[in-house]
N, C-alpha and C positions, 0 to 999 in steps of 0.2 A: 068080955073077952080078955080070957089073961094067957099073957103066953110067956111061956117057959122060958127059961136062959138055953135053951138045947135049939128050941121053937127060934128064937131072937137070932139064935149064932146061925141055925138053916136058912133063916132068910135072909138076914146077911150074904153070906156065902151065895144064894140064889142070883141076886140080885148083883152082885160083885162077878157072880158067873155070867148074867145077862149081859154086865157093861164089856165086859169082857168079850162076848159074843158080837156084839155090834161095834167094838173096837175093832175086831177083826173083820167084819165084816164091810167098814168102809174101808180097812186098809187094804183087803183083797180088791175090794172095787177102784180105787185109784190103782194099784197096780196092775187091773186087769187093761183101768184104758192107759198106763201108761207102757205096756207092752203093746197093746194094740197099737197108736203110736210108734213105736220101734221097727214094730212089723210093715207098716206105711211108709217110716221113713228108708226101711233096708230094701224094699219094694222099689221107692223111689231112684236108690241111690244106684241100685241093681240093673233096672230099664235104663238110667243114664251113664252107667258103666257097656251098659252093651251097646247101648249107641255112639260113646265112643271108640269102644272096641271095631266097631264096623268101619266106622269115618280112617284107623289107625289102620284099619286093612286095607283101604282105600288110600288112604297114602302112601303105605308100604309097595303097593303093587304100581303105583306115576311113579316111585321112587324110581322102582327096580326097573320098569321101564325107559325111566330118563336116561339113568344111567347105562342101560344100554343102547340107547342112540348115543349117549355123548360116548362110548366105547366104538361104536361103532365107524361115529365123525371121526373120532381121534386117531383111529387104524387108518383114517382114509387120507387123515393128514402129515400121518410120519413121514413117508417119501416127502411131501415138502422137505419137515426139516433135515432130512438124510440130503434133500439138495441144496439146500443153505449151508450146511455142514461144507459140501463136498464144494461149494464156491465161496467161500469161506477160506479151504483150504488153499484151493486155486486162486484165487486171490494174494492170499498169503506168498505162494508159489513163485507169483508175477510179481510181487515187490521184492523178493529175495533175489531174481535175475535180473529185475531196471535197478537196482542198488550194485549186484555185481557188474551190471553192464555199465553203471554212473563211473565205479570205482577201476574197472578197465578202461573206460574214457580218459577219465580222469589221468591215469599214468601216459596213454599216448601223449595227452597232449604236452602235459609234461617231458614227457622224451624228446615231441615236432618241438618245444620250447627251445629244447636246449639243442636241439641237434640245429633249428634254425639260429639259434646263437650261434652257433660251431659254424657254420656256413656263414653266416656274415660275419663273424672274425676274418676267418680264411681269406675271404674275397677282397674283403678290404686291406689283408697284410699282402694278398696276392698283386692286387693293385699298388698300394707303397711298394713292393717289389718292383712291378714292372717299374711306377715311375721312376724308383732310384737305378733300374739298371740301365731305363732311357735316357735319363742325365748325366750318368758316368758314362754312356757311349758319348752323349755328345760335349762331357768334356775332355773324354779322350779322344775324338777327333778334331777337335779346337785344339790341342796339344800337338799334334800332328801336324 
């Protein structure tokens, strides 16, 4: 068996086209299962995306509910604050009168001070009066 340089270079080439073939062919097979794979884990990632999609709609909707009971509480308690407000103010009201009523005290008594000064001056110049005018009667009628 003799074979040609034409015969040599085809089987070459044959053979080089085989590894070729079965190079490809495990590389398609790993990429088959590593898609496959892909497809399992975007399967996986997808049923756990929707389950929290569900859980996220379920929160959303206690949300929206809380917060409409605490809207609801809070409308029920503003009249409170509008009364704390409004005694608060009346409050406020009642120290700016016991301060004007301190500060109008405050001058009477001041004025009873002095006017009862003014009066017991008086009384008591009124009294040296009288005694100097009851002395001078009686030593003008020892003069007499």
């Amino acid at each position: 068996m003799n074979l040609t340089f034409g015969q040599l270079a085809g089987l070459i080439a044959a053979f080089t086209f085989l590894l070729l073939v079965v190079f490809i062919c495990v590389s398609l097979s790993k990429l088959t299962q590593t898609i496959n794979e892909m497809n399992k884990s975007i399967k996986t990632l997808t049923d756990d995306a929707d389950g929290i999609a569900h859980e996220v709609e379920d929160l959303v909707q206690k949300t929206n509910t809380l917060m409409a009971d605490i809207n609801q509480k809070s409308a029920k308690i503003d009249p409170v604050f509008d009364a704390a407000a409004d005694l608060a103010k009346s409050v406020s009201d009642l120290n700016t009168a016991g301060q004007d009523l301190a500060g109008h005290l405050k001058d009477s008594v001041q004025k009873t001070t002095k006017m009862s000064l003014a009066y017991n001056t008086g009384r008591k110049a009124f009294k040296v009066y009288r005694a100097f005018k009851a002395r001078k009667q009686t030593t003008d009628s020892e003069r007499k």
